[in-house]
C-alpha positions as CSV (number, residue, x, y, z in Angstrom):
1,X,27.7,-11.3,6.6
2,X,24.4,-9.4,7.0
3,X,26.3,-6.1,7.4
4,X,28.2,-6.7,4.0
5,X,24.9,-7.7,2.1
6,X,23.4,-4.4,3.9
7,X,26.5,-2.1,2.6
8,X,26.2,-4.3,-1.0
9,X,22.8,-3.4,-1.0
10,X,23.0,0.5,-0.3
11,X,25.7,0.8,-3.0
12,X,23.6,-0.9,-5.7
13,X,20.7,1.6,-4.2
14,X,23.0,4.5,-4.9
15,X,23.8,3.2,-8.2
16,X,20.2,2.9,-9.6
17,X,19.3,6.4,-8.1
18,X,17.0,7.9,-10.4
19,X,17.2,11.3,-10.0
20,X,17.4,14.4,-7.2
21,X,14.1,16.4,-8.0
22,X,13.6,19.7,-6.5
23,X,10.8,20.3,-4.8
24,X,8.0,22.5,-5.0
25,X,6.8,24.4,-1.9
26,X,4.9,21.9,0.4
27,X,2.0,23.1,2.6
28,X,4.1,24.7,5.0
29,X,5.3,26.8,2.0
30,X,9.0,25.1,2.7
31,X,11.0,23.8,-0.3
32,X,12.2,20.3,-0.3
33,X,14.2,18.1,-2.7
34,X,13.9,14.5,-2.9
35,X,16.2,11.5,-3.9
36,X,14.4,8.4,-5.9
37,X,16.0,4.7,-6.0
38,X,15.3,1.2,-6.0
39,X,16.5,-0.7,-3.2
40,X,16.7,-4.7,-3.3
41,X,15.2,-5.8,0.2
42,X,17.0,-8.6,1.9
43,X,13.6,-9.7,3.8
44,X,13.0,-13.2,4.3
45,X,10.9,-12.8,0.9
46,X,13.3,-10.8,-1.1
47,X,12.0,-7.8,-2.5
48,X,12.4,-4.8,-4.7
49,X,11.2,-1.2,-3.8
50,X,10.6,2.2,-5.0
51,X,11.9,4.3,-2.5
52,X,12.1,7.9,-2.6
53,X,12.8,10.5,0.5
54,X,14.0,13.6,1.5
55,X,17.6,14.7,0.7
56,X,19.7,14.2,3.6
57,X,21.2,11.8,6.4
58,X,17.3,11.0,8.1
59,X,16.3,9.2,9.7
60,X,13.0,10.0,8.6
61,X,9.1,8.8,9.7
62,X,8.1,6.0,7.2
63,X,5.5,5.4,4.6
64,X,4.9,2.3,3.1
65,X,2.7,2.1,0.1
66,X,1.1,-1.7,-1.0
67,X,-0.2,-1.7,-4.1
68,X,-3.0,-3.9,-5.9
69,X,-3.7,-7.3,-7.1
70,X,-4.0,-9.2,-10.5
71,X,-5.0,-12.2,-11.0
72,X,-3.7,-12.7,-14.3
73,X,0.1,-14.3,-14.3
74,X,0.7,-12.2,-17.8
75,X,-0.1,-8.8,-16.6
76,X,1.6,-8.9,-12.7
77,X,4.8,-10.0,-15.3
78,X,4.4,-6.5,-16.6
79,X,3.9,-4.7,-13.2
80,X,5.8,-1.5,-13.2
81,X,8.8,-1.3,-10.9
82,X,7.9,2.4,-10.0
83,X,4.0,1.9,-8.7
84,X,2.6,5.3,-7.0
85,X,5.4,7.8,-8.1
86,X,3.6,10.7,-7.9
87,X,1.7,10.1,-4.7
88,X,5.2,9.0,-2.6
89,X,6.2,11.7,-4.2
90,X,3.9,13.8,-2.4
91,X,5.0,11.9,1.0
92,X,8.5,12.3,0.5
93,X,8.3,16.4,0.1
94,X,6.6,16.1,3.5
95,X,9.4,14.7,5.1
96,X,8.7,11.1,4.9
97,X,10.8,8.2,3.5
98,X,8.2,6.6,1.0
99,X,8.8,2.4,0.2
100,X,6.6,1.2,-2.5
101,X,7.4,-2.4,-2.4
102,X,7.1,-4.7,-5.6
103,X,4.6,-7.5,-4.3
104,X,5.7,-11.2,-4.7
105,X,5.1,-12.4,-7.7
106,X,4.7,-9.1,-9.7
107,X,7.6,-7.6,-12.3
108,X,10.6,-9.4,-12.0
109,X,9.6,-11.9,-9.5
110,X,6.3,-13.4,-11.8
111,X,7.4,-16.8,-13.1
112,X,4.7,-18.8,-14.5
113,X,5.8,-21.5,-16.4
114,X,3.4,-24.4,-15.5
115,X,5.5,-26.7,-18.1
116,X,8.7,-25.9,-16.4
117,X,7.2,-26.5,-13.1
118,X,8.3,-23.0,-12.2
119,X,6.0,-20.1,-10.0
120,X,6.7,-17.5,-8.5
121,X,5.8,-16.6,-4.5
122,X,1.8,-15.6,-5.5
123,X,0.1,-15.7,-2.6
124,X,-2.8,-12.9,-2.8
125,X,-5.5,-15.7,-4.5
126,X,-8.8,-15.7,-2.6
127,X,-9.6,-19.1,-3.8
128,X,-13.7,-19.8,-5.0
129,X,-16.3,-17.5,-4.6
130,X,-18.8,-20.0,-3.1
131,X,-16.3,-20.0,-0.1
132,X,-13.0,-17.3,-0.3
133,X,-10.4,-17.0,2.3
134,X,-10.2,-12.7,2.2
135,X,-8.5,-12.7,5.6
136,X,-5.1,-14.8,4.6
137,X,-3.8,-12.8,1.7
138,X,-4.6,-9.8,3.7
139,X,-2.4,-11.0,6.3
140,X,0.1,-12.5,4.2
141,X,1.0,-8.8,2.8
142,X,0.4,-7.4,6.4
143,X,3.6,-9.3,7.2
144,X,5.5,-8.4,4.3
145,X,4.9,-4.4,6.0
146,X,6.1,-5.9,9.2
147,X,9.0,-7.4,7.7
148,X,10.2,-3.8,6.2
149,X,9.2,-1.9,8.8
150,X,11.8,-4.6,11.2
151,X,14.3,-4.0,8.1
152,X,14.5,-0.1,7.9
153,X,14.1,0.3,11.5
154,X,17.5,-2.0,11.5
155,X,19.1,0.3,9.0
156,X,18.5,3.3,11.0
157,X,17.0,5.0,8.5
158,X,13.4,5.7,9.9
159,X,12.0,7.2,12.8
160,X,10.8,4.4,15.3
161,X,7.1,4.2,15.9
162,X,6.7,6.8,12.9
163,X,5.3,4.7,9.8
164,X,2.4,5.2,8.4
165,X,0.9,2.4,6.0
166,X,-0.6,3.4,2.7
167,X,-2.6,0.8,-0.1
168,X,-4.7,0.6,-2.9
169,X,-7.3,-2.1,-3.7
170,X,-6.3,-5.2,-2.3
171,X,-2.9,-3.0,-0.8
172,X,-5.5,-1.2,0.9
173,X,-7.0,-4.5,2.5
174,X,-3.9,-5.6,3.6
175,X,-3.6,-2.5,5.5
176,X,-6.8,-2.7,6.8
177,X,-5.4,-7.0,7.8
178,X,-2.5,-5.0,9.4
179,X,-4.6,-2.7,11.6
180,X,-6.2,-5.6,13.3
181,X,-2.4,-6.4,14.4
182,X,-1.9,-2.7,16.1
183,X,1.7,-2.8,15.6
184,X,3.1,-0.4,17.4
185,X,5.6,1.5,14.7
186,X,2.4,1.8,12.9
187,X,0.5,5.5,13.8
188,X,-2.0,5.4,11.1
189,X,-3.2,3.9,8.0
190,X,-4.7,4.6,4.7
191,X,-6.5,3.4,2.3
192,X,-7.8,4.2,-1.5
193,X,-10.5,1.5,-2.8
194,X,-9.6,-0.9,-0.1
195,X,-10.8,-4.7,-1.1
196,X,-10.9,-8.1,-2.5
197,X,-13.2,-10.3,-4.9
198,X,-13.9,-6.8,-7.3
199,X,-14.4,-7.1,-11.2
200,X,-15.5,-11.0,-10.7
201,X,-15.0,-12.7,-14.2
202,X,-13.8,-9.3,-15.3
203,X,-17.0,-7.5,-15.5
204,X,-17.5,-4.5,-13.3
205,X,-19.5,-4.1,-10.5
206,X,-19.5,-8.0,-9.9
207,X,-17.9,-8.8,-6.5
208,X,-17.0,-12.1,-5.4
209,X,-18.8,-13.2,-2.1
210,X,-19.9,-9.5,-0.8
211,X,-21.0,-10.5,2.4
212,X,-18.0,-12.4,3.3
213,X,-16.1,-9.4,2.6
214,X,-17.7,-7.6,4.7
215,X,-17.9,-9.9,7.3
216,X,-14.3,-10.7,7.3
217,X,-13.9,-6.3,7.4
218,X,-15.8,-7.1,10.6
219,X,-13.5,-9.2,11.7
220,X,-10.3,-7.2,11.4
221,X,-12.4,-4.3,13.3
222,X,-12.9,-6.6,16.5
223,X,-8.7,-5.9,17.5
224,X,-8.2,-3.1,15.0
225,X,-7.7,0.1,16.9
226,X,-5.0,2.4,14.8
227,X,-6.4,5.3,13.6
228,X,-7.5,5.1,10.0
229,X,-8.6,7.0,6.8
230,X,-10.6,5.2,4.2
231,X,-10.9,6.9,1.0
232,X,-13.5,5.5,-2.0
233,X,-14.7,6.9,-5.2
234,X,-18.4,7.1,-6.1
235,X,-17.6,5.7,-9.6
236,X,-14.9,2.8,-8.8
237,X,-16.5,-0.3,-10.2
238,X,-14.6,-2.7,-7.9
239,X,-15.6,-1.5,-4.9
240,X,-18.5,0.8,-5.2
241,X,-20.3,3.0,-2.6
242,X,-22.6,0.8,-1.0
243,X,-20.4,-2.0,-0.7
244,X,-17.7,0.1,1.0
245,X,-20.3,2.0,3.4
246,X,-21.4,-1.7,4.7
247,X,-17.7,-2.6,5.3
248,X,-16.9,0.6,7.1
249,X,-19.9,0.1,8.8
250,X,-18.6,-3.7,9.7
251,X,-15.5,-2.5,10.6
252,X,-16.9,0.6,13.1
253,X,-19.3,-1.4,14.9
254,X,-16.6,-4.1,15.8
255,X,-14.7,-1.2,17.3
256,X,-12.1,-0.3,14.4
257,X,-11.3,3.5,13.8
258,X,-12.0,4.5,10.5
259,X,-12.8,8.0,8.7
260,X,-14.6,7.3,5.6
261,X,-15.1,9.7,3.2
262,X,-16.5,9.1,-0.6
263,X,-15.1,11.4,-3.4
264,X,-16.7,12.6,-6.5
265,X,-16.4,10.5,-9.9
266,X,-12.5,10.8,-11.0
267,X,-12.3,9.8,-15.0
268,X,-13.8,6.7,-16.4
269,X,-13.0,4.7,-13.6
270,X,-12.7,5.3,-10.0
271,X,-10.8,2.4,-8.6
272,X,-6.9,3.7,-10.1
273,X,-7.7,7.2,-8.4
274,X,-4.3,7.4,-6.2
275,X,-2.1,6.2,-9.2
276,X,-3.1,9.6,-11.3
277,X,-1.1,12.9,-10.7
278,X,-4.5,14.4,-11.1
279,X,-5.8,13.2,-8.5
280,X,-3.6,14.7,-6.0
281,X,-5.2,17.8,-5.3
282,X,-8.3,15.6,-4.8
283,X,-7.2,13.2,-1.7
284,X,-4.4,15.9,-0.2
285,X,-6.3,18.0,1.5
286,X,-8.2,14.8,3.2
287,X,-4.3,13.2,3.8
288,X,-2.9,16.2,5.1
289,X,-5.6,16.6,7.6
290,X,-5.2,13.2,8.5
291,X,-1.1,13.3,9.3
292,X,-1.7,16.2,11.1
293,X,-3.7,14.8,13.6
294,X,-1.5,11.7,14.2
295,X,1.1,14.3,15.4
């Protein structure tokens, strides 16, 4: 039964291929052109993904890439069901097999109808700032990586012990929840604006419960030992600069492994960096470096 869902699954993937882009010359000056599609996930939290990878029969090293959070049921109904292009884009002519998973709850998956009785599977809410739980929705998402990771390792499709986990915002806290696990499929992990709590009452620079988020950082760092790059803008108003120095600083002294570097300004605001084509030139060099040492 699984193997018929599985070959179901990869046909319906074939049928909603976007495109085959050819691609410009990557930083070993080698051309590489890439396949897009969206793949239906039979986890046990069925989900869709943007997936795009090298052209060809693999397997390939893995990247997954979480995205962010909203807290508002009407705007995760109008989540994008491509999230990141440009940036997987960027993994996939690299050789990876990018999976941008569509979070539960988010696009297709948001139901909201409280006189219905109907919700969908949101389970990234921090609860009250006088007391929030950061750690659970961290690790809630954390397992969704585990889950894919089990999944396309099952497909032979990627490389064994060759994923690397990418997220944004509270993606990028998961990821940082998913370091204090140490999979071992996971070599490293990174992260742009990594957090909870920002944009409190949705007014910038106003973040839920600061020092819990810090300590809780702390506490991933105690067991956290995969190599990790932390990337934060000087002008994100979620997460600014001082706030994410005393997390990496958390998060070091507990014994996690973290580079942290802090970019110039990017735009009006900071905190959507890795979702602008723009920006790319920006973070590469820093990511490059990064995957080159893992090798």
């Amino acid at each position: 039964m699984r193997l018929r869902l599985a070959s179901a699954l990869r046909a319906a993937a074939l049928f909603l291929a976007t495109l085959v882009a050819p691609a410009l010359a990557d930083d070993e000056a080698q051309s590489r052109r890439i396949l897009e599609e969206i793949w239906a996930l039979p986890l046990p939290l069925p989900t869709f993904a943007y997936l795009v990878r090298p052209v060809g029969n693999g397997p390939f090293p893995m990247v997954i890439m979480n995205h962010g959070v909203s807290l508002n049921p009407t705007d995760r109904s109008f989540f994008p069901l491509v999230e990141f292009r440009d940036a997987a884009r960027w993994f996939a002519r690299r050789g990876y097999l990018a999976v941008a998973p569509v979070g539960a709850g988010y696009g297709a998956s948001a139901i909201d109808i409280p006189e219905q009785a109907l919700y969908g599977p949101f389970f990234s809410k921090v609860g009250k700032c006088s007391n929030p739980n950061f750690r659970d929705p961290g690790m809630a998402v954390a397992q969704l990586d585990l889950w894919i990771i089990d999944y396309m390792t099952a497909e032979k499709v990627i490389v064994p012990h060759d994923v690397i986990v990418v997220g944004q915002s509270a993606g990028g806290w998961a990821s940082i929840a998913l370091s204090s696990l140490n999979p071992p499929q996971v070599k490293g992990i990174i992260t742009f604006a990594a957090g909870r709590g920002g944009h409190v009452d949705g007014k910038p620079n106003n973040n839920c419960a600061p020092d819990k988020l810090v300590e809780t950082t702390g506490d991933f760092g105690r067991t956290s030992r995969v190599p990790m790059l932390w990337i934060y803008i000087e002008n994100d108003t979620f997460f600014g600069p001082e706030l994410s120095k005393r997390m990496h600083a958390a998060f070091t002294a507990a014994g996690g492994r973290a580079e942290y570097h802090l970019v110039p300004s990017f735009g009006d605001e900071g905190h959507f960096f890795v979702g602008s084509p723009e920006a790319i030139p920006i973070w590469s060099p820093l990511v490059a470096e990064f995957l080159d040492h893992l090798k």
